[in-house]
C-alpha positions in Angstrom: -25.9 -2.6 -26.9 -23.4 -2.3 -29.5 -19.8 -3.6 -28.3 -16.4 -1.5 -29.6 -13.4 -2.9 -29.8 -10.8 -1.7 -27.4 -8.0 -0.5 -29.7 -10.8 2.3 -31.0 -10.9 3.2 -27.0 -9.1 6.4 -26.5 -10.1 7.5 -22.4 -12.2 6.4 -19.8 -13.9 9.2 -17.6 -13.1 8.9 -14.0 -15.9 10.4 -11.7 -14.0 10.9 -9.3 -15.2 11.3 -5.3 -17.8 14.1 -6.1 -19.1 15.9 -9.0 -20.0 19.1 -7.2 -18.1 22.4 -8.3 -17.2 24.0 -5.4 -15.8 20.7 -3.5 -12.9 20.1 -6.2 -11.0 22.8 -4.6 -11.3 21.6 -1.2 -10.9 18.2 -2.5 -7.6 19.2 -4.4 -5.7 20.8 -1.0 -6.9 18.2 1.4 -5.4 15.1 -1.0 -2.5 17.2 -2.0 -1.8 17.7 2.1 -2.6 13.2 2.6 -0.1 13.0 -0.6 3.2 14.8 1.0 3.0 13.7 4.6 2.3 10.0 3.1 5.3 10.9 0.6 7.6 13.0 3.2 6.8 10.1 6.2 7.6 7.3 4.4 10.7 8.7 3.1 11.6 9.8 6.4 11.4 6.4 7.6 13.2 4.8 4.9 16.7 7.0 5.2 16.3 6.5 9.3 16.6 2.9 8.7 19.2 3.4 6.0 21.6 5.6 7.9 21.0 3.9 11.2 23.3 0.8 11.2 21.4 -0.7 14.6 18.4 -0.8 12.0 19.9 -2.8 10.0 17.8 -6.3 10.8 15.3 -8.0 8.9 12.1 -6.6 11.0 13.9 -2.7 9.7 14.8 -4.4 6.0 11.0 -5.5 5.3 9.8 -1.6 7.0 11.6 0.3 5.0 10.3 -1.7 1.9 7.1 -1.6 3.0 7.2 2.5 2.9 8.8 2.5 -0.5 5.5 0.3 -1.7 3.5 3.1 -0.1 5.1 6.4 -1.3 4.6 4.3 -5.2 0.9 2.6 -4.2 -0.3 6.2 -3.5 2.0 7.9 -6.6 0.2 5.7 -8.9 -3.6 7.2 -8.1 -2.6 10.6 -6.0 -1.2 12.9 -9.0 -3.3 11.7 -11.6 -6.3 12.5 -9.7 -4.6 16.3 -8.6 -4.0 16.7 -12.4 -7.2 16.1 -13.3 -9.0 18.4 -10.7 -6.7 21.2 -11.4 -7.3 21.1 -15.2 -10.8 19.9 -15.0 -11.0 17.1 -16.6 -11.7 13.6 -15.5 -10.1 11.9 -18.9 -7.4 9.2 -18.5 -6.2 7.5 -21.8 -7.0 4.0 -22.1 -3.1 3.4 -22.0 -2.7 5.6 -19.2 -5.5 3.4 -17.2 -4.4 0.4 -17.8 -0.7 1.6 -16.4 -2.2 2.9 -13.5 -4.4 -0.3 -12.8 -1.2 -2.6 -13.3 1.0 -0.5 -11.1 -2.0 0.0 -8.3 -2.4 -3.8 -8.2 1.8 -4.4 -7.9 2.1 -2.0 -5.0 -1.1 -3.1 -3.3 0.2 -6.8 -3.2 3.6 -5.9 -2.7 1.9 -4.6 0.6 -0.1 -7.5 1.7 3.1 -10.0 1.2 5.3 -7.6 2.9 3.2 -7.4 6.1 2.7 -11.6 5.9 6.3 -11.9 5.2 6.8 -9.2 8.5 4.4 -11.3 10.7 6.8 -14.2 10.2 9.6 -12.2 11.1 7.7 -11.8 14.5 6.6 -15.0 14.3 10.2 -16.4 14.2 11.6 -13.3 16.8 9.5 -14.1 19.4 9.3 -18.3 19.2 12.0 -19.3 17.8 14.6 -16.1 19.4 17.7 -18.0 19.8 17.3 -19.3 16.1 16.2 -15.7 14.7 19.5 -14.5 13.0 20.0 -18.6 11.9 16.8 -18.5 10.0 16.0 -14.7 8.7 19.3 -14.5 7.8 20.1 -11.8 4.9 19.8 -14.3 1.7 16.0 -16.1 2.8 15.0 -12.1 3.6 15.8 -11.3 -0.1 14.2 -14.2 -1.2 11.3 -13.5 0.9 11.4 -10.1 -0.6 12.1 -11.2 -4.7 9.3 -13.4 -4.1 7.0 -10.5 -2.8 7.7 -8.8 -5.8 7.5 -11.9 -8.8 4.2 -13.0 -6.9 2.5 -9.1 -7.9 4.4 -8.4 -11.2 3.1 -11.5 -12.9 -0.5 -11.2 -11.0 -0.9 -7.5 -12.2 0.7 -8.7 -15.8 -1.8 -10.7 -16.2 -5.0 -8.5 -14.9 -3.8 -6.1 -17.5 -3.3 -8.9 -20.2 -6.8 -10.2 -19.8 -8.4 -6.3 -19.9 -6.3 -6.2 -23.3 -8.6 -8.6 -25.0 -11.7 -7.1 -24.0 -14.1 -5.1 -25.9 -15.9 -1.9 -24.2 -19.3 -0.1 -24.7 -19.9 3.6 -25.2 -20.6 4.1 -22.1 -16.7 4.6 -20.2 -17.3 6.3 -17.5 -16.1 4.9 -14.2 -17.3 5.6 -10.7 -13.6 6.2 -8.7 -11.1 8.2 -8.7 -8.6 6.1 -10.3 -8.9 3.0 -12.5 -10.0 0.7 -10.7 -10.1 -3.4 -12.5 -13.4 -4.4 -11.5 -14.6 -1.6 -12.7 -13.4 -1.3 -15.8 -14.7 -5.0 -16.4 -18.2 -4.0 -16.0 -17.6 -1.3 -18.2 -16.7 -4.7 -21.4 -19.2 -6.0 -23.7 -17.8 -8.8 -24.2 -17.5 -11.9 -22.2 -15.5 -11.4 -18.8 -15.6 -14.8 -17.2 -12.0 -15.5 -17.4 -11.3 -12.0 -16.3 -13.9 -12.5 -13.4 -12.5 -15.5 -12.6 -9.3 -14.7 -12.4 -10.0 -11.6 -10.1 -11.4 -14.2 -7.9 -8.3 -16.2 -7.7 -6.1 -13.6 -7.2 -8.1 -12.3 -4.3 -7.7 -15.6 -2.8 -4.0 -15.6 -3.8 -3.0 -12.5 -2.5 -5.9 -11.8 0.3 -7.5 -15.1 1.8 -3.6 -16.9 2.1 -1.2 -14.2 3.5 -4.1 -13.1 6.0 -4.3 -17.0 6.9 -0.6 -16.9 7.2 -0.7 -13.7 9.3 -3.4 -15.1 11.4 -1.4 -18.8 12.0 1.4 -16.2 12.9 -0.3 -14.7 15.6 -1.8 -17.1 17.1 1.0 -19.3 17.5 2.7 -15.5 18.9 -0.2 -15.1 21.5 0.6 -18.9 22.8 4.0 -18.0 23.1 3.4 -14.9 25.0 0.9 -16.9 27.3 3.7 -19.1 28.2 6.1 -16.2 29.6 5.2 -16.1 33.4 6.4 -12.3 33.7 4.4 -9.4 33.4 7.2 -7.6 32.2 8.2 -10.3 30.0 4.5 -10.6 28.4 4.5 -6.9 27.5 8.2 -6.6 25.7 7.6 -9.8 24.0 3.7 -7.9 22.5 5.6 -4.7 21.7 8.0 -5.8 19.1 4.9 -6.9 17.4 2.3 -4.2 18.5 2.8 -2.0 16.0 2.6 -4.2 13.0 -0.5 -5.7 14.2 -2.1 -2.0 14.6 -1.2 -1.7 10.6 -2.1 -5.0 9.8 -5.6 -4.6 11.8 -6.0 -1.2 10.3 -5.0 -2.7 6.7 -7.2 -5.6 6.7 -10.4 -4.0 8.4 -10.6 -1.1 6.0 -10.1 -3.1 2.9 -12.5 -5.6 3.9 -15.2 -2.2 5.5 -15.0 -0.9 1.4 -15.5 -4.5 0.3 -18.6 -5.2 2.0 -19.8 -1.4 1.3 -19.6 -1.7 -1.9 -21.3 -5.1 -2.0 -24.4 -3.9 -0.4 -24.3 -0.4 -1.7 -26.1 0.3 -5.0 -24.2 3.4 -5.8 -21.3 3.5 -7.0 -19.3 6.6 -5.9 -19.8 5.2 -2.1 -16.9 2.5 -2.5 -15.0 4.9 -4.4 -15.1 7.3 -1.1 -15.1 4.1 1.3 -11.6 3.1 -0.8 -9.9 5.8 0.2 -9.2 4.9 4.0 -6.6 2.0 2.2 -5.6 3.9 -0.8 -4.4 7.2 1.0 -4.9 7.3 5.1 -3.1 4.0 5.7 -0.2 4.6 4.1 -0.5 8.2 6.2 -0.8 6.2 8.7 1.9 3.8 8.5 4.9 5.6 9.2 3.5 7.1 12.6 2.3 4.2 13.9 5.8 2.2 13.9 7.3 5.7 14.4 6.1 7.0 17.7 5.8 3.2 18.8 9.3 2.7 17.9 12.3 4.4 20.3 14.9 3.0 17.7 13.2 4.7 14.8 12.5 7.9 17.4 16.6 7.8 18.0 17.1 7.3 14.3 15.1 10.2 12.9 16.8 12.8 16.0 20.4 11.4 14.6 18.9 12.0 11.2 17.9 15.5 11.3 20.5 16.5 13.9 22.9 15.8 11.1 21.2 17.4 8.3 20.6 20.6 10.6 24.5 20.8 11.0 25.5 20.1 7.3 22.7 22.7 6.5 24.3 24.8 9.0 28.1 24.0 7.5 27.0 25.6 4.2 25.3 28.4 5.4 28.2 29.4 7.6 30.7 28.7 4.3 28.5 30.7 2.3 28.6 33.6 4.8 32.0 33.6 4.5 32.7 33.4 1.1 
């Protein structure tokens, strides 16, 4: 098979999740409904914690992070796949894929360091709780936080870099919704070992050590809470950390449910569906599981909306005045 080089690439042709007719307009309402609850709960939470000044701790500082990742981790796949139902067409330039595969990759690891960096914050809270403010004190969270972020800018950077120098066949067509890397490396002519290789590492980098570092969190937490001789002690100290091992659970079992599918699944489109319980439902999810676990984030949305229902209400009464 003839190779091309990639500056003559123009598009790739994402398949998207089905090819029949009449599912595109079911497919367009339900993942434009998944878009703005992800987008309108995860903002939510982010101005609770922002208004609220008994949110402001570390555990609140990483959360409200972690749902500013989400709203741009499902803005970088969402739209574009909207766009191209409602204009049928399943183009993406090659420029526009390879933004969308950097960003995807940044938001997705922002995510997985956030929640390892949020199970040391329970970690620390629950073992070490005379020491907590002493050690996650406001400079090592922003560290914590910087890090997050220079760890999955220079890993996407240089996914992207390495597609840059590839050549691709005629045949552009990928099997997902969105542009997903290891995809798009089967789709090169040329040789992709160091692209293969470094997709390893990186998985190893960003997967196999912060769910090590998440795992060595809770264990030493379930030994901790094992040594509390209350009942009522045992289930206050597994609270504050309940909810962030539901999303870490949830986070780790689908991602590694579409890996395995997709390893012993000859056709292609069934990862693409499998992908999108961690590309669109858990970041659905995420708000409402540390919301309606959470009473200060229950008391902080109430304060929130009470006072935009009277401001609202302030206009509308100066308006019907004037």
């Amino acid at each position: 098979m003839e190779g091309r080089n990639q500056t003559h690439v123009t598009e790739f042709i994402l398949l998207g999740l089905s090819d029949q007719g009449e599912l595109q307009s079911l497919l367009f309402w339900l993942f434009l409904f998944l878009y703005l609850v992800t987008f309108t709960g995860n903002l939510l939470m982010i101005l609770a914690i922002i208004t609220d000044s008994r949110l402001h701790t570390p555990m609140y500082f990483f959360l409200s992070n972690l749902s500013f990742s989400d709203i741009c981790f499902t803005s970088t796949t969402i739209p574009k796949m909207l766009l191209n139902i409602q204009t049928q067409s399943r183009a993406i330039s090659y420029k526009g894929c390879l933004s969308q595969m950097y960003f995807f990759m940044l938001f997705a690891g922002i995510d997985n360091l956030l929640l390892t960096v949020m199970a040391y914050d329970r970690f620390v809270a629950i073992c070490h709780p005379l020491h907590y403010m002493v050690i996650m004190n406001p400079k090592f969270c922003d560290i914590l936080l910087l890090g997050s972020w220079l760890l999955s800018v220079l890993v996407s950077l240089l996914h992207d870099l390495l597609i840059l120098r590839l050549s691709f066949c005629t045949d552009l067509e990928i099997f997902h919704f969105f542009c997903e890397l290891k995809q798009v490396i089967q789709l090169a002519c040329s040789d992709t070992f160091l692209n293969d290789l470094v997709m390893y590492l990186s998985s190893g980098l960003l997967g196999v050590v912060p769910l090590t570092g998440i795992l060595s969190s809770y264990s030493r937490i379930v030994a901790s809470i094992l040594r509390i001789s209350s009942v009522r002690g045992k289930y206050k100290a597994f609270s504050t950390c309940g909810s962030h091992l539901s999303v870490v659970s949830l986070f780790y079992g689908t991602s590694l449910g579409v890996y395995f599918n997709s390893a012993a699944s000859q056709n292609s489109s069934t990862g693409a569906i499998a992908s999108v319980m961690y590309t669109v439902v858990m970041p659905m999810l995420n708000p409402f599981i540390y919301g309606l676990r959470n009473r200060d984030i229950k008391q902080a949305l109430r304060k929130l909306f009470s006072r935009e229902t009277l401001s609202a209400c302030r206009i509308l009464c100066f308006r019907i005045k004037t």
